[in-house]
C-alpha positions in Angstrom: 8.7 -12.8 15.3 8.8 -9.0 14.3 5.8 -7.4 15.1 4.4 -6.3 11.4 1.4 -3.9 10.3 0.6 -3.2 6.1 -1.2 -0.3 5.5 -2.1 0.8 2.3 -3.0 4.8 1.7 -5.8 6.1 -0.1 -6.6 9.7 -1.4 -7.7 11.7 -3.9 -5.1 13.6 -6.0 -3.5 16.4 -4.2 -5.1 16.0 -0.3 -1.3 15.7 1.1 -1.0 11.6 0.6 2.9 11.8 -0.5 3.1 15.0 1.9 1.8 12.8 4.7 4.3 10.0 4.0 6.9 11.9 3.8 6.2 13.1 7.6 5.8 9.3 8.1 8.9 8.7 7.1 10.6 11.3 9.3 8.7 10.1 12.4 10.3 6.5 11.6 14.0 8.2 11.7 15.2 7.5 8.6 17.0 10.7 8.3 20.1 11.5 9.4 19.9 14.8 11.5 21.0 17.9 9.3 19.7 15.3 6.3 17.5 17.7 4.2 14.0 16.6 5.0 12.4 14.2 2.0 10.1 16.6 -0.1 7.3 14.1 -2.2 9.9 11.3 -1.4 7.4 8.6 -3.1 7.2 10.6 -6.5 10.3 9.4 -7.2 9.8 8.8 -11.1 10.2 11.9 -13.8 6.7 12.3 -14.8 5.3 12.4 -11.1 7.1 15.0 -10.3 6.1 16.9 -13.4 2.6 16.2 -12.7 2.5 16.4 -8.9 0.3 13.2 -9.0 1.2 9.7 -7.5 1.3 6.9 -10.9 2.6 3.9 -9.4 2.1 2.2 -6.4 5.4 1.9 -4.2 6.7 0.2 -1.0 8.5 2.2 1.8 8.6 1.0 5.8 9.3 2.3 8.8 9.7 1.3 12.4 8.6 2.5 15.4 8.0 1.6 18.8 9.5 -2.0 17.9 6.7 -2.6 15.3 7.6 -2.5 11.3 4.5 -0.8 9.4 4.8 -1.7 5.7 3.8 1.6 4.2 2.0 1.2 0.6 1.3 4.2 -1.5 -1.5 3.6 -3.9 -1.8 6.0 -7.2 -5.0 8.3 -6.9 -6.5 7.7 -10.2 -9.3 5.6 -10.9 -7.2 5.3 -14.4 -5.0 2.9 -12.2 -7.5 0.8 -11.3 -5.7 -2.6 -11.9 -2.9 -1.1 -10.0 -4.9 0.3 -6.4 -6.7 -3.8 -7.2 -3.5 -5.2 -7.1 -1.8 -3.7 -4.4 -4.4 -3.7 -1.6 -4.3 -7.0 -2.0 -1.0 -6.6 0.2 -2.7 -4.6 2.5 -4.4 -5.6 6.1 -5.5 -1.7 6.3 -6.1 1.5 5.0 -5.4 4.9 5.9 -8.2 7.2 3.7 -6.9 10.5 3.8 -9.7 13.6 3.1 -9.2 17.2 2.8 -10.9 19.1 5.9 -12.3 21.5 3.0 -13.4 19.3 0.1 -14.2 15.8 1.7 -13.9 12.6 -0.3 -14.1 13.1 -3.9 -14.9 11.0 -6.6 -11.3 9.2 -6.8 -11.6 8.4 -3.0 -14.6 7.0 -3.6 -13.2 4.7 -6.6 -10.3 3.4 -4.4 -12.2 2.7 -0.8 -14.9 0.7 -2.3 -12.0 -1.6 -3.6 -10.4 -1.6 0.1 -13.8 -2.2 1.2 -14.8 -5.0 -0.9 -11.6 -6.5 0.5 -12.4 -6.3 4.3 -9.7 -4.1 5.0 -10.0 -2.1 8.4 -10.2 1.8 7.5 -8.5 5.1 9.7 -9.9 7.9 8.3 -7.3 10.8 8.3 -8.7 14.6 7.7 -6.2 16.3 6.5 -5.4 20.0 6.3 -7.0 21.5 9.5 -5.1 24.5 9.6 -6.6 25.7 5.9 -9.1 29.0 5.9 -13.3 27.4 5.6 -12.4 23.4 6.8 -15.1 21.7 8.2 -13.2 18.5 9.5 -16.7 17.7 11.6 -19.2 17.8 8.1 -16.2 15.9 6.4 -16.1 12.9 9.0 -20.0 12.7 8.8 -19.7 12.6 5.1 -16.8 9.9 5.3 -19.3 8.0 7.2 -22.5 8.3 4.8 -19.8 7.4 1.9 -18.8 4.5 3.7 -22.4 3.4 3.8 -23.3 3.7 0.9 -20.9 1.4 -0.3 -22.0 -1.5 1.8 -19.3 -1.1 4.7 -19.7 -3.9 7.4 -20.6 -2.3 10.8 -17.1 -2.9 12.1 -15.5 -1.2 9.3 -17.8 1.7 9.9 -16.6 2.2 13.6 -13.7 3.2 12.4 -11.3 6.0 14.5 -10.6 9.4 13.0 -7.0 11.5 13.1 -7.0 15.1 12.6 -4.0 17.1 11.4 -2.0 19.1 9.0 0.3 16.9 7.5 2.6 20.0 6.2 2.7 21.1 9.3 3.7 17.8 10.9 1.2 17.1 13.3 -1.9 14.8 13.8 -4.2 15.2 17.2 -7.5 13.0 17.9 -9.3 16.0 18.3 -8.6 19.0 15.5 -8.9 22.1 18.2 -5.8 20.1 19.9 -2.7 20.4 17.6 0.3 18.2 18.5 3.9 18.4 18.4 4.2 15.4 16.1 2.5 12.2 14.3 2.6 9.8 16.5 -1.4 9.4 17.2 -1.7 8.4 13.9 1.3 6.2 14.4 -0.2 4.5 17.6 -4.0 4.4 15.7 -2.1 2.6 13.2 -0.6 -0.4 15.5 -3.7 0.2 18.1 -6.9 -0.9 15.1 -5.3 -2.1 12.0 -5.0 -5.8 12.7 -1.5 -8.2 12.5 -1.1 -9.9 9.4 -2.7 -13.6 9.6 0.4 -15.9 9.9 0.0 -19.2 8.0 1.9 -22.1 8.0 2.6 -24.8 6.2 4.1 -24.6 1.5 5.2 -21.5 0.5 3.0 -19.5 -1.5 3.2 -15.7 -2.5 1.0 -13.6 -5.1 3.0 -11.4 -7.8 0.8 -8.2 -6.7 4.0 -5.7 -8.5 7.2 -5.6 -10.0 11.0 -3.9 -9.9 13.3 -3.6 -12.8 17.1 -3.3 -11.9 19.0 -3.1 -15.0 21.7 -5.5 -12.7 19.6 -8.3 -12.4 16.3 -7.7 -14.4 13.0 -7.8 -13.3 12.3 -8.6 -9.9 8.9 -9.8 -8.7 6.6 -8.5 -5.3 4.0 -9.1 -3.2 3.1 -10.6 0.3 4.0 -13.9 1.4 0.7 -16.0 2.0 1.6 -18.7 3.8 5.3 -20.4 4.8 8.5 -19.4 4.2 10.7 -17.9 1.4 14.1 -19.2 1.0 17.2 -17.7 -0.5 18.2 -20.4 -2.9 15.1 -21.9 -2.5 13.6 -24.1 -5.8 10.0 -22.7 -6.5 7.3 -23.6 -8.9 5.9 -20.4 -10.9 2.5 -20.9 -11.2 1.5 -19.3 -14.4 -2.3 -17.6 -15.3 -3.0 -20.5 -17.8 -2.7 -23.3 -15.3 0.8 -24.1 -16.7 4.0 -24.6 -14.3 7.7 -23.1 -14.5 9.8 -24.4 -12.5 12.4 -21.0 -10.8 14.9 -20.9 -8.2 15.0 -18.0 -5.8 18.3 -16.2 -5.8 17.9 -13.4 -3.0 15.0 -12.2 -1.0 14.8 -8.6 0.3 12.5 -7.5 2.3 11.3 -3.6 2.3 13.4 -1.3 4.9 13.6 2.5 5.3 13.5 3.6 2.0 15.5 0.9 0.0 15.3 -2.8 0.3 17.9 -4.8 2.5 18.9 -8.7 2.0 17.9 -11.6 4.3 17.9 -15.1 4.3 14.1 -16.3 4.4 10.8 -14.2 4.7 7.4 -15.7 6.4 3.7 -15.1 5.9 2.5 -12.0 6.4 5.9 -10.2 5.4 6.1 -8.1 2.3 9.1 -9.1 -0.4 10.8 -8.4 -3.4 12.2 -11.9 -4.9 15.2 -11.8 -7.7 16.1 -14.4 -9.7 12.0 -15.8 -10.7 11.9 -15.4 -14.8 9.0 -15.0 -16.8 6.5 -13.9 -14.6 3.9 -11.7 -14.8 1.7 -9.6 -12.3 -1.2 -12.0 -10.4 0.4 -15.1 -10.7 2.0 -17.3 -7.9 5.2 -18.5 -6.6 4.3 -21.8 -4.9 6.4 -24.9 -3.3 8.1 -27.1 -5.8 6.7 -30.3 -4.5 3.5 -29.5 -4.5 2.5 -26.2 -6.1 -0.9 -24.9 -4.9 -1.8 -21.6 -7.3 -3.5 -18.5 -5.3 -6.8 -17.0 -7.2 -5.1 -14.8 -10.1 -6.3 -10.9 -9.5 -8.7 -10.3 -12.3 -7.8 -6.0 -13.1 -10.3 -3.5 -14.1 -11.2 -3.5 -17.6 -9.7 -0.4 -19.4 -12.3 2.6 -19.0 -12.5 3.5 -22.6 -11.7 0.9 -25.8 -10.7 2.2 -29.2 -10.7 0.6 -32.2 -8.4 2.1 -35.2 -9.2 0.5 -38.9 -8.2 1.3 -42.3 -11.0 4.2 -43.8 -13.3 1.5 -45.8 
């Protein structure tokens, strides 16, 4: 059994989140040497690069020290709400990333009181150390009084804090102490943030995203709850309105550097991208043919603003 950690990454817009993954990344070797170094690797799509902002959530994992850590990248934006719901969901942890200078904004706050509201153990990562007027002490204490006030339980308030500068490549326990590398926030990461629960017994897995390959259409994801996945497996697609489909699976890939890579079955606790399931849609479940047992559906964030557009009467 490979030794597995999900941690989803929280931030407001522009304190270093796709920066600090980057360097992730790197520390898990997934460059060749002489490779250029990634540069925003997770704003892969047109208009995040134009914008500079993270939109969609993506998967990316790395492994080190024998352990795989499922990295998710949640957009910023409270816009995105049913987005960040939906893919913490896949998450056993956060990492809440503040900048030493501004401390958590309003965004931050949006996102964490979703991760809290979910139990998910926090690492609070100041970033951005080495900027002019940061005050990484103030900005843990106000992590802290934040975390409070949104009803944190008491162990997710003892939670361990990382200094660093994550364009500079390093993260240190204590800020005055800057580090060659990462790796404390690697070793924080498998040290607090706990294994994902392993349960046994009919398959069941929760549509939390989706691919589109213009090969083999659209491909669902999410985190396997309980059992096993099987390639050529017959499934029953649980659908939102209590109806059943029934699918077969044609190939399970699990996530693996940067890319995805093909394997036979996936178990609870994994993270998976399934091809071959038609007709889904986000939040509903992939259970065992036999017996198909449906996983709550994720109810998403009503839209912020509603308009309504009518003929002039």
């Amino acid at each position: 059994m490979q030794k597995i950690r999900n941690i989803a990454i929280i931030a407001h817009v522009d304190h270093g989140k796709t920066t600090l993954v980057d360097k992730m990344l790197l520390a898990g070797k997934l460059f060749r040497e002489g490779q250029a170094e990634p540069d925003q690797f997770l704003d892969s799509n047109d208009l995040e690069r134009e914008r500079g902002i993270t939109i969609l959530s993506k998967n990316v994992s790395i492994t080190y020290n024998d352990y795989k850590i499922n990295i998710i990248d949640t957009p910023g934006h409270a816009d995105f709400g049913g987005e960040v719901e939906r893919v913490l969901n896949m998450a056993d942890g956060v990492l809440l990333l503040v900048d030493a200078f501004e401390g958590p904004m309003p965004q931050t706050r949006f996102v964490l009181q979703k991760a809290i509201q979910l139990g998910l153990k926090p690492i609070v990562v100041v970033n951005k150390v080495d900027k002019p007027n940061c005050r990484p002490s103030e900005v843990q204490e106000m992590v802290f009084d934040l975390m409070f006030s949104l009803d944190a339980t008491e162990e997710q308030l003892d939670f361990p804090t990382i200094y660093g500068s994550a364009k500079n490549g390093w993260m240190s326990t204590d800020w005055n102490e800057p580090k060659e590398d990462i790796s404390a926030l690697l070793d924080a990461i498998i040290e607090y943030i706990p294994e994902p629960v392993t349960l046994e017994g009919t398959p069941q897995m929760l549509i939390t995203s989706l691919d589109f390959s213009k090969y083999v259409g659209r491909i669902a994801i999410g985190r396997v709850h309980r059992g096993e996945l099987r390639e050529g497996q017959d499934v029953m697609l649980c659908k939102r309105d209590g109806s059943m489909v029934k699918s077969r699976i044609k190939e399970v890939n699990v996530f693996e550097g940067l890319g995805r890579s093909k394997v036979n079955s996936v178990k609870s606790g994994d993270i998976c991208a399934l091809i071959g399931i038609e007709g889904f849609e986000i939040g509903e479940t992939i259970a065992d043919f036999l017996e198909p047992e449906a996983l709550p559906t994720i109810a998403i964030d009503e839209p912020t603003m509603s308009m309504l557009f009518t003929i002039n009467n």
